[in-house]
C-alpha positions as CSV (number, residue, x, y, z in Angstrom):
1,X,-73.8,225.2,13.1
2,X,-72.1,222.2,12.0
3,X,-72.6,221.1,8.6
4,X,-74.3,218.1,8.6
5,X,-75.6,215.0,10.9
6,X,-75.9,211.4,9.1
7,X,-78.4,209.5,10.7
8,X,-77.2,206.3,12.9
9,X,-80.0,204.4,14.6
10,X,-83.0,203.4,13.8
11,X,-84.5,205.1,16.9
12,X,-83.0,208.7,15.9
13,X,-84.7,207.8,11.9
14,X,-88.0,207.2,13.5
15,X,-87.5,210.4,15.4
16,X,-87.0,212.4,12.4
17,X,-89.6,210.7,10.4
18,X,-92.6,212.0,12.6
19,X,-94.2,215.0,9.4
20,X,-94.3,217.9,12.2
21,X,-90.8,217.4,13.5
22,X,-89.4,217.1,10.1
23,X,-91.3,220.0,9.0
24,X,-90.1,222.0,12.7
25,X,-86.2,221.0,11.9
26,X,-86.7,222.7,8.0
27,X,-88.0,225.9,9.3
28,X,-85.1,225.8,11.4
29,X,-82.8,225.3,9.1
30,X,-83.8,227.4,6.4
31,X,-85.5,230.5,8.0
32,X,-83.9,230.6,11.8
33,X,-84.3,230.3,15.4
34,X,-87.1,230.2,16.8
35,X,-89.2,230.2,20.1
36,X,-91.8,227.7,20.8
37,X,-94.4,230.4,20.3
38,X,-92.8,231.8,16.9
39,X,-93.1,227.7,15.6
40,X,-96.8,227.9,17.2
41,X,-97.3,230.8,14.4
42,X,-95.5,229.0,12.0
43,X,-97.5,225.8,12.1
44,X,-100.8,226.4,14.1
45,X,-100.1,223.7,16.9
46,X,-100.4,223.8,20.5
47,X,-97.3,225.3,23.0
48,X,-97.5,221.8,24.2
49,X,-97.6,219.7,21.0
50,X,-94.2,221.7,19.7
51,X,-92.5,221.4,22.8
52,X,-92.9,217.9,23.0
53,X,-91.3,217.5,19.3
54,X,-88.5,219.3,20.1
55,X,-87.6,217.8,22.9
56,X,-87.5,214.1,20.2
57,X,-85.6,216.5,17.9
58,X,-83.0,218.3,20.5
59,X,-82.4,214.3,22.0
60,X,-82.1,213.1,18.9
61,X,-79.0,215.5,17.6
62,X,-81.0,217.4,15.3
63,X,-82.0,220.7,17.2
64,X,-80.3,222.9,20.2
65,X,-81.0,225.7,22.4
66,X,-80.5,229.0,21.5
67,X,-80.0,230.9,25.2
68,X,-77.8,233.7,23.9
69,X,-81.4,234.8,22.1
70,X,-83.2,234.7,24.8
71,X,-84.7,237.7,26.6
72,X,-85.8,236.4,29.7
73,X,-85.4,232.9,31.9
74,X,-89.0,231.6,30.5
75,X,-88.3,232.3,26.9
76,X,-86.2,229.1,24.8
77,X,-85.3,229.9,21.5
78,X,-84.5,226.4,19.6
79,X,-82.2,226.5,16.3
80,X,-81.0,224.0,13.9
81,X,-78.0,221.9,15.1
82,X,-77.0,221.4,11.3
83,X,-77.4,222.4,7.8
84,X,-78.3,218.7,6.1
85,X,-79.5,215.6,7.2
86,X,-77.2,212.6,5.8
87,X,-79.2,209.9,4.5
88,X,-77.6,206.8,2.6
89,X,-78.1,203.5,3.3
90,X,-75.0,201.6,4.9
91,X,-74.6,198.2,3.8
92,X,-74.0,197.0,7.8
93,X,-77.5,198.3,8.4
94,X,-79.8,195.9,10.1
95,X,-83.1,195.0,9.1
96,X,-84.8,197.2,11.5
97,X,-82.3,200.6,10.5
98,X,-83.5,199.8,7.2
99,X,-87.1,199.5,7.9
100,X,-86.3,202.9,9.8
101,X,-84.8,204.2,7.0
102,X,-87.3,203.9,4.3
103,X,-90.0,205.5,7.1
104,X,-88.0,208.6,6.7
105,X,-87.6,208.3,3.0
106,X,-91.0,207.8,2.5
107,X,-91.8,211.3,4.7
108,X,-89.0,213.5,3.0
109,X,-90.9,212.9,-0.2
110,X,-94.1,213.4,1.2
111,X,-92.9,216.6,2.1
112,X,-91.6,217.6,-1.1
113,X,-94.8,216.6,-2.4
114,X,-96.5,219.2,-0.3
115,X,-93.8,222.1,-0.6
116,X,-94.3,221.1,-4.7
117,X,-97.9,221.8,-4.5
118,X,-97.7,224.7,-2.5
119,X,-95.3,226.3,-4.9
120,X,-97.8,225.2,-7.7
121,X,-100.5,226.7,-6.2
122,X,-98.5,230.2,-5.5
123,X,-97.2,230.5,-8.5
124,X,-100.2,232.7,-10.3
125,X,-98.8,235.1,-7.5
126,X,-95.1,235.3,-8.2
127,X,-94.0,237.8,-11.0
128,X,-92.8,236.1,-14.0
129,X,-89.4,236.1,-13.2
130,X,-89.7,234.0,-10.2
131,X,-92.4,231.6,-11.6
132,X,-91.2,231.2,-15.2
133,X,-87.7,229.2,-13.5
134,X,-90.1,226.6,-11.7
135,X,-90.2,223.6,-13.2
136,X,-90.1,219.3,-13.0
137,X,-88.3,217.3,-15.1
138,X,-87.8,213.5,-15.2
139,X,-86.2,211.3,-17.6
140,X,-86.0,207.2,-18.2
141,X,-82.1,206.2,-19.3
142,X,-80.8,202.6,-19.4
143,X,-77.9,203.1,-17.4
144,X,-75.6,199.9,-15.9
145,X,-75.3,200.7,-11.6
146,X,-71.9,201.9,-12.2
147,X,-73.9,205.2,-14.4
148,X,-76.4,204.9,-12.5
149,X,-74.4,205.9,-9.5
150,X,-72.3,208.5,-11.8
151,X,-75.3,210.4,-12.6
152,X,-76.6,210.2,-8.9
153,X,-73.4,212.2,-7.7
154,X,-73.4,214.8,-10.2
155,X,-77.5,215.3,-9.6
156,X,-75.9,216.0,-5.8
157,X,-72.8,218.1,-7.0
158,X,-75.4,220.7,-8.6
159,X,-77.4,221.1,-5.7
160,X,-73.7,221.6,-3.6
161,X,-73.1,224.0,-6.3
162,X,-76.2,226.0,-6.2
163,X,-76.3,225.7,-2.3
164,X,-72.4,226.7,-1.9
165,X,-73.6,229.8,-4.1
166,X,-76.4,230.8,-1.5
167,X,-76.3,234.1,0.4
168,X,-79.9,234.5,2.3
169,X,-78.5,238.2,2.9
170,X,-78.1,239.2,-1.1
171,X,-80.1,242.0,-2.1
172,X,-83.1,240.1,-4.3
173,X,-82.0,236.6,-2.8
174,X,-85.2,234.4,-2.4
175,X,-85.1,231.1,-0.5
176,X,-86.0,228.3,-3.5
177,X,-85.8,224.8,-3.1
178,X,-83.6,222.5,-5.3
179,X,-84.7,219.0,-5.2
180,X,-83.1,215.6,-7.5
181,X,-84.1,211.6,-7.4
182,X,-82.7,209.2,-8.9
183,X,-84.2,205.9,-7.7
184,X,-83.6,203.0,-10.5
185,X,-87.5,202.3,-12.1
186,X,-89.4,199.5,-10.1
């Protein structure tokens, strides 16, 4: 799997930016391949429904096939074509790659929304020493752009540290889910 894909067009951003296949290319990425019946499990959609989105993911770059995992000629098994999705705006971009863009910003945080109240609400569940870790922080500073970009990379360099430490097989290892803004205050 290659590390990452940055995102190029505006057609591939509107691909991604559809809630189902973004939420079809995380499950990929962070808990495996998968056939179109396992996503069907997964999400609760039609065989149909889920083929159709990862065909828009797999021509788009994001997803491939998986043959070596499959059993049979009928069975596909679909994985994750990369670990990240790159997403920074380019200062060439053209109006409609950055109306593109900020459809697909606008889904990734309604998505971290969700996956934020859905750890919420589990958290009664978890014992102590998963749930007392959770937590959301936020801060207002009066920074100039140069800090403001300073503090913007090392918000990333301690998700890339956390992440570089992950080992999904480590006895007690739990998939959690690091997240960082920093968006200057409208």
């Amino acid at each position: 799997m290659e590390t990452a894909i940055s995102l190029s067009s505006a057609k591939q951003m509107r691909a991604l930016a559809h809630p189902l296949r973004m939420r079809v290319l995380g499950e990929l990425r962070i808990n495996g391949p998968r056939t179109v019946g396992g996503l069907c499990d997964v999400f609760d959609e039609a065989p149909g429904n889920l083929s159709y989105h990862l065909g828009k993911l797999a021509e788009f770059g994001f997803i491939e096939e998986a043959p070596e995992l499959s059993t049979d000629r009928r069975e596909r098994w679909w994985r994750a074509a990369h670990e990240f999705t790159n997403i920074a705006a380019r200062a060439d971009a053209t109006t409609d790659e950055k109306l593109a863009m900020t459809v697909v910003r606008h889904q990734i945080i309604d998505n971290y929304s969700a996956t934020l109240h859905r750890a919420i609400d589990a958290e009664a569940a978890l014992p102590p020493e998963w749930a007392a870790p959770s937590g959301s922080a936020d801060i207002a500073a009066y920074l100039t752009a140069e800090e403001f970009a300073e503090a913007s990379n090392e918000l990333e360099a301690v998700l890339q540290k956390w992440h570089g430490r992950s080992n999904r097989n480590r006895d007690g290892a739990e998939v959690v889910q690091l997240m960082a803004h920093a968006v200057r205050k409208p």
